[in-house]
C-alpha positions in Angstrom: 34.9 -52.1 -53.4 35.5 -48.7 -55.2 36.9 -46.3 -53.4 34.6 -43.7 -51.9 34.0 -40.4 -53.8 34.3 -36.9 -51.3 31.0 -35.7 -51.2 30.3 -32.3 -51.9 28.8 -29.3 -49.8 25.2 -29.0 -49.9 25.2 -25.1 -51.4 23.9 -22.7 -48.6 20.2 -21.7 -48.6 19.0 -19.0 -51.3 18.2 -16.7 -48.1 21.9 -17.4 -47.1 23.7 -16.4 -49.8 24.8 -12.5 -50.2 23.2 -10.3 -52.7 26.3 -9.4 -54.6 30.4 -9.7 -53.7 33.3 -7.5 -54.4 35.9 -9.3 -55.9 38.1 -6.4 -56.1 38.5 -3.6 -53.1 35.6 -0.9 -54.1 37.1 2.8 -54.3 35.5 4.2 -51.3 33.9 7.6 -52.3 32.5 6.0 -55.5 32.1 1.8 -55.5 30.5 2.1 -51.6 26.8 2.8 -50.9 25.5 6.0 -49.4 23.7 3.8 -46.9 21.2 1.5 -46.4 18.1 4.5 -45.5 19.7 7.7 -47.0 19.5 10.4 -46.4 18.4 9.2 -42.5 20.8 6.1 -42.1 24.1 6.4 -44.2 27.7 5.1 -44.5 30.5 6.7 -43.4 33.9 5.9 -44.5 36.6 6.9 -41.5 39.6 8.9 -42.1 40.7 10.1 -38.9 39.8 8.9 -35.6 40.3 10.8 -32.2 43.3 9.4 -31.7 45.5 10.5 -34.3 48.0 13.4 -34.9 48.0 13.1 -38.3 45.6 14.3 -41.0 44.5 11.4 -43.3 42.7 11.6 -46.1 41.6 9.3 -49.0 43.4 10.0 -52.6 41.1 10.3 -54.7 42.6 8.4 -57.8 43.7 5.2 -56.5 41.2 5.4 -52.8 43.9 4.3 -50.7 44.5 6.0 -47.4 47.3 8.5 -47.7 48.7 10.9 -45.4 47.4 14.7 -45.8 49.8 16.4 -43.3 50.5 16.4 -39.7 48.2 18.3 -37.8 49.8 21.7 -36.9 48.7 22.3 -33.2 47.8 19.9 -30.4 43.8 19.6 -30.8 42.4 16.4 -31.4 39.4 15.0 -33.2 36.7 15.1 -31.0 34.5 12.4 -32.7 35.2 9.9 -35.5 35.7 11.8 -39.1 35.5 11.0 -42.6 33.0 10.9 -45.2 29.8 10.0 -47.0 29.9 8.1 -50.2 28.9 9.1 -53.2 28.4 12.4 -51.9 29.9 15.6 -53.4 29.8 19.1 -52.6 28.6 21.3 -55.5 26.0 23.8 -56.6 22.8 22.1 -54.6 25.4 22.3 -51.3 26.1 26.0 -52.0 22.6 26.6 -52.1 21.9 26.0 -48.9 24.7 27.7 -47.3 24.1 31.6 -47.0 27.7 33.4 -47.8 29.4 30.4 -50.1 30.6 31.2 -53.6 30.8 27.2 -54.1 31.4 23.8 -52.7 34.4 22.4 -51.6 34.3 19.8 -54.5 34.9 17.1 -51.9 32.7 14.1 -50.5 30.5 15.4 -47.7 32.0 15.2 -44.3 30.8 13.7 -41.6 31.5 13.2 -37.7 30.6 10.4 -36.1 29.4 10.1 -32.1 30.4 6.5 -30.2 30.3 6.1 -26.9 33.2 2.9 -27.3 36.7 4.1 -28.5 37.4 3.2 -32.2 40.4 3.5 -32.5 41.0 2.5 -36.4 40.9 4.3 -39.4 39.4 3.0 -43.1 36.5 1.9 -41.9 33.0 1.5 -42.6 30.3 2.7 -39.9 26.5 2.9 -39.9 24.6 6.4 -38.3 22.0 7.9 -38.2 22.1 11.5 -39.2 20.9 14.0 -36.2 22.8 17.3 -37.5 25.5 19.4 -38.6 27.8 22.6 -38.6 27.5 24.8 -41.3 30.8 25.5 -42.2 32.5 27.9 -44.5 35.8 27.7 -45.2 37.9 30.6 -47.6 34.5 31.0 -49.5 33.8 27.2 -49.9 30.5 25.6 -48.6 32.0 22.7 -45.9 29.2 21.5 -44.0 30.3 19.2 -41.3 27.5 16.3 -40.8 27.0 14.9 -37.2 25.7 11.7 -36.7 25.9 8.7 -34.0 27.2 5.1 -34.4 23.5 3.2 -35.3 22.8 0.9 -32.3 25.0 2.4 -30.2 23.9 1.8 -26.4 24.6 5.4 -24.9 23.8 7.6 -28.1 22.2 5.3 -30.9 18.3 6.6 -29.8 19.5 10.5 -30.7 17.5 11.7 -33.4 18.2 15.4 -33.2 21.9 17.9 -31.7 19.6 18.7 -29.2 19.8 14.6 -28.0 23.0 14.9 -27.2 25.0 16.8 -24.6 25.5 20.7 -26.1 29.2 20.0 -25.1 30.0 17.5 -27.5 28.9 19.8 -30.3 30.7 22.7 -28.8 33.6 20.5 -29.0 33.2 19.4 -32.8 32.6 23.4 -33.2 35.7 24.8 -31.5 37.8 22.1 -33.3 36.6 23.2 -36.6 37.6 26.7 -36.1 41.0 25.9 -34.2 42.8 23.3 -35.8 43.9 24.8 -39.2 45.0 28.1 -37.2 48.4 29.5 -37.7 50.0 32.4 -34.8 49.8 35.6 -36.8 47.1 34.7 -39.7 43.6 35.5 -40.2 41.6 32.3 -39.7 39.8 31.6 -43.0 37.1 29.4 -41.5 34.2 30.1 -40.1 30.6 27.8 -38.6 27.7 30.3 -39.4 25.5 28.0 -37.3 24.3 24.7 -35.6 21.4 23.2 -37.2 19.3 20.1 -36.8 18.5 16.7 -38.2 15.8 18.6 -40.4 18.1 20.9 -42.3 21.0 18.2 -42.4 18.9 15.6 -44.2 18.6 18.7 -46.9 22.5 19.1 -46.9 22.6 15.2 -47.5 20.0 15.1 -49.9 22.0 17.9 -51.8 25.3 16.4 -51.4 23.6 13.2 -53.4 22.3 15.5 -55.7 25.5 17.0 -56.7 27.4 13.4 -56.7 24.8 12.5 -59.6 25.6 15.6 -61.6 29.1 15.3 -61.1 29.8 11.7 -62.4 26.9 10.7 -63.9 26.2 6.9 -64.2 27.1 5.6 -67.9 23.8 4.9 -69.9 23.0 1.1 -70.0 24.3 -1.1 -72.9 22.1 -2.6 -75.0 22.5 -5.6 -77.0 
């Protein structure tokens, strides 16, 4: 009697199998998705959670997390904080904030409400956008996006900044302005206002805009 031959794994169902796999880490700001439903439902990749004392931020050649610098003064981040990918902030950005000579020529930012502690950076989250701060900071367009953690039990049905408690965004406000002051200097930054879900999906929409002109996807080879 021949030995028996190791049968082989029946291959998963077609509706099983994942659309497409990364083989090699994706660079965060440019090889992730804006989101599943922009510019309503977006990723967010974390930098900085509420729980740290140092400012991280991505480098933007290799995507790895590096450190930016410890943060001067005692405030915290009030919310998670990080950014939107394949966002930039350029010309269609500027346009929409009153008193900016430009963007910040960064990814858009964006703050993140969860009513669980997440305590860990580099991360990917899904929310749905209900706001912003319209932030200027030494002349540069900064808008700060709020959102909240999609499905989450205590905040995952706000829609709009007026869903959630005003104190949370008086929080995310008064960190903004704080936590790059120095004793003795003139503060540089400034939030011009607090605006709703309607103008934020225009600064998202914008910031997409911008991304496009800024690195432009390579024209498709032909054969």
């Amino acid at each position: 009697m021949s030995p028996r031959q190791p049968t082989r794994p029946a291959a998963p169902p077609a509706s099983a199998a994942p659309a497409a796999i990364n083989h090699f880490r994706p660079h965060p700001w440019h090889g992730l998705e804006v989101g599943p439903e922009p510019p309503a439902l977006l990723n967010a990749y974390i930098e900085i959670t509420p729980f740290d004392l140092m400012k991280y931020e991505v480098d933007k050649v290799s995507g790895y997390l590096r450190v930016d610098r410890p943060q001067r003064s005692s405030a915290q981040h009030p919310s998670l904080y990080g950014f939107v990918p394949r966002t930039y902030c350029g010309d269609h950005v500027r346009r929409l904030a009153p008193g900016a000579t430009r963007g910040d020529g960064d990814p858009l930012d964006i703050c993140v409400l969860s009513e669980r502690a997440i305590t860990r950076n580099e991360i990917i989250v899904r929310c749905r956008v209900i706001g912003g701060l319209q932030m200027i900071d030494g002349g540069e367009a900064d808008d700060k996006i709020v959102g909240v953690l999609d499905n989450d039990y205590v905040w995952g049905a706000a829609r709009d900044v007026s869903d959630v408690p005003p104190v949370l965004i008086e929080r995310l406000r008064h960190y903004f302005l704080t936590y790059k002051l120095v004793p003795g200097r003139r503060a540089q930054a400034r939030v011009d206002r607090v605006y709703g879900r309607a103008h934020a999906l225009k600064v998202v929409r914008a910031a997409m805009a911008d991304y496009d002109a800024a690195f432009p996807s390579p024209p498709a080879h032909r054969s």
